[in-house]
N, C-alpha and C positions, 0 to 999 in steps of 0.2 A: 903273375897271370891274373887276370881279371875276374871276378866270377861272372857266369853265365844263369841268365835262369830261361828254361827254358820256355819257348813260343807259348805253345798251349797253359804256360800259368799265366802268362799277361792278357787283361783282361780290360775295354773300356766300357763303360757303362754309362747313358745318359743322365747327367745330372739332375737331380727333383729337388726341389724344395725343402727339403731335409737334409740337403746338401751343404746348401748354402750357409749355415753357419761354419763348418769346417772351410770349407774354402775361404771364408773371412777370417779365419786363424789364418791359414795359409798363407794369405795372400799378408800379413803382416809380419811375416819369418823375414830377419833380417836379409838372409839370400833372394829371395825371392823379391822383397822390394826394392835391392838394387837393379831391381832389374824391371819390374812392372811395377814403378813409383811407389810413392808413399801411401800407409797405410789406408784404405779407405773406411767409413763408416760400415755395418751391417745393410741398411738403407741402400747405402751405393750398391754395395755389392748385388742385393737384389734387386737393384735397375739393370745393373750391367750385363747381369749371369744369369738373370731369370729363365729354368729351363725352357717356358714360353716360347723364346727365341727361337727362331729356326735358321736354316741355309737349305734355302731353295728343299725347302719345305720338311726337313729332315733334321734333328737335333745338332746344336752347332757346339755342345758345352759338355763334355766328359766327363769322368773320372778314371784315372789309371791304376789299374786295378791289378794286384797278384796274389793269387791263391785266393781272392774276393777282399781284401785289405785293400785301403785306397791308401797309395802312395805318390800320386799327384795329379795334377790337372791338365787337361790337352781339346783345343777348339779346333774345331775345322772352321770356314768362312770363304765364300765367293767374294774375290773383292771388287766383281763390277755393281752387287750390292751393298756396298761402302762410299759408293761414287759423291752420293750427297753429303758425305762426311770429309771428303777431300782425300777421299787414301784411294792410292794406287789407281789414279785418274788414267793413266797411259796402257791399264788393260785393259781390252774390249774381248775379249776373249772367253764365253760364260763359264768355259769348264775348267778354268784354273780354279783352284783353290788353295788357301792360306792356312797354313797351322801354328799356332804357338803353343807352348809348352812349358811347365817344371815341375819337377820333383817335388814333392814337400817336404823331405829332411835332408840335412847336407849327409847325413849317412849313407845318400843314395847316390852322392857326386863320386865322378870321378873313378866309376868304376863299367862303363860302356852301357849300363841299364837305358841310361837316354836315348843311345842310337837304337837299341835295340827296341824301346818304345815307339819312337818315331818310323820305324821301317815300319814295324808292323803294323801304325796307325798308316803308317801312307800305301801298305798292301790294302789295308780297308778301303780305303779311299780309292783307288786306282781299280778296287770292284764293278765300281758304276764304270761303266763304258762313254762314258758323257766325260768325265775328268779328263783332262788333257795333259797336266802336266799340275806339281805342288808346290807353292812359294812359302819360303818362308823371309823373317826379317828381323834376325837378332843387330843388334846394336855392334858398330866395328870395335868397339872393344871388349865385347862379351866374348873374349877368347871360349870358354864351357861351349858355348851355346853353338858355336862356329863349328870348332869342333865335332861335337855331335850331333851337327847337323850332317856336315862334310862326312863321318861315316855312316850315316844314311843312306846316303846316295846323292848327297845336294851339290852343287857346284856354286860358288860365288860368282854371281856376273856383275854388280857393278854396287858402289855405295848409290844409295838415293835419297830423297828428302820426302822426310815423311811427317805427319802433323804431330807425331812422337819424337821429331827431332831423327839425325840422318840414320839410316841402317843399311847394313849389306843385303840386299837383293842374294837370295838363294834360289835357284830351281832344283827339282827333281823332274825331269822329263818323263810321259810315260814309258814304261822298258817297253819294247820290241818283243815279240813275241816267238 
């Protein structure tokens, strides 16, 4: 049986500046850069990830947090503001939103912590009434990722071509009320 931790200890907190060095360890774990490329510079990292950042005006860059310990990283992202970056040209849709995600130790794999992160980041997100539905886009052979997205509540609709090279299109639809 898996363990369970429950709801109210996971916890996301807006990324600051004093973040950003951990996340640059992170982001160098060999799990993790099979998955979101090779290592990057500190530099990079706070281009990419600078709290600054928003999505439709509200922080796009997390930390997942339990019992207040940061145990991984989690972005939300509208992707009709990516348009000019060539991602996800074919939504016009402004209330979809995209999440990606990971763990920071493989201690944390393989034990359902991830769906149970991502549910309850995408109950957050399905707060605004404006969200429509949450995409995500792990790579088709990032079995982990599929996985736990699928018990989220994602469904796989189609592989697509992305400027990261091809990935499975996931939705989470909003629930019904």
């Amino acid at each position: 049986m898996k363990p369970r931790v429950a709801p109210d200890r996971i916890a996301f907190t807006p990324m600051t500046e004093a973040d950003l060095p951990v996340l640059h360890e992170w982001l160098g774990r060999e799990h993790v850069t099979r998955w979101w490329g090779p290592q990057r510079s500190l530099e990079e990292v706070v281009r990419d990830y600078h709290p600054a950042q928003r999505c439709f005006g509200g922080p796009m860059f997390f930390l997942i947090r339990i019992d207040q310990d940061p145990v991984g990283f989690i972005q939300r992202y509208a992707p009709i503001e990516h348009h000019h970056e060539g991602w996800w040209l074919e939504i016009e849709d402004g209330g979809v939103r995209g999440v990606d995600v990971f763990l920071a130790s493989l201690g944390f794999l393989n034990h359902g912590l991830g769906s149970q992160v991502v549910r309850a980041f995408v109950a957050m997100l399905f707060d605004d009434p404006t969200v429509t539905e949450i995409i995500a886009d792990p790579a088709p052979d990032n079995l982990r990722a599929i996985h736990c997205f699928r018990n989220a509540g994602f469904q796989g609709r189609q592989v697509v071509k992305t400027p990261d090279g091809p990935a499975l299109l996931m939705v989470c639809p909003r629930p019904h009320p």
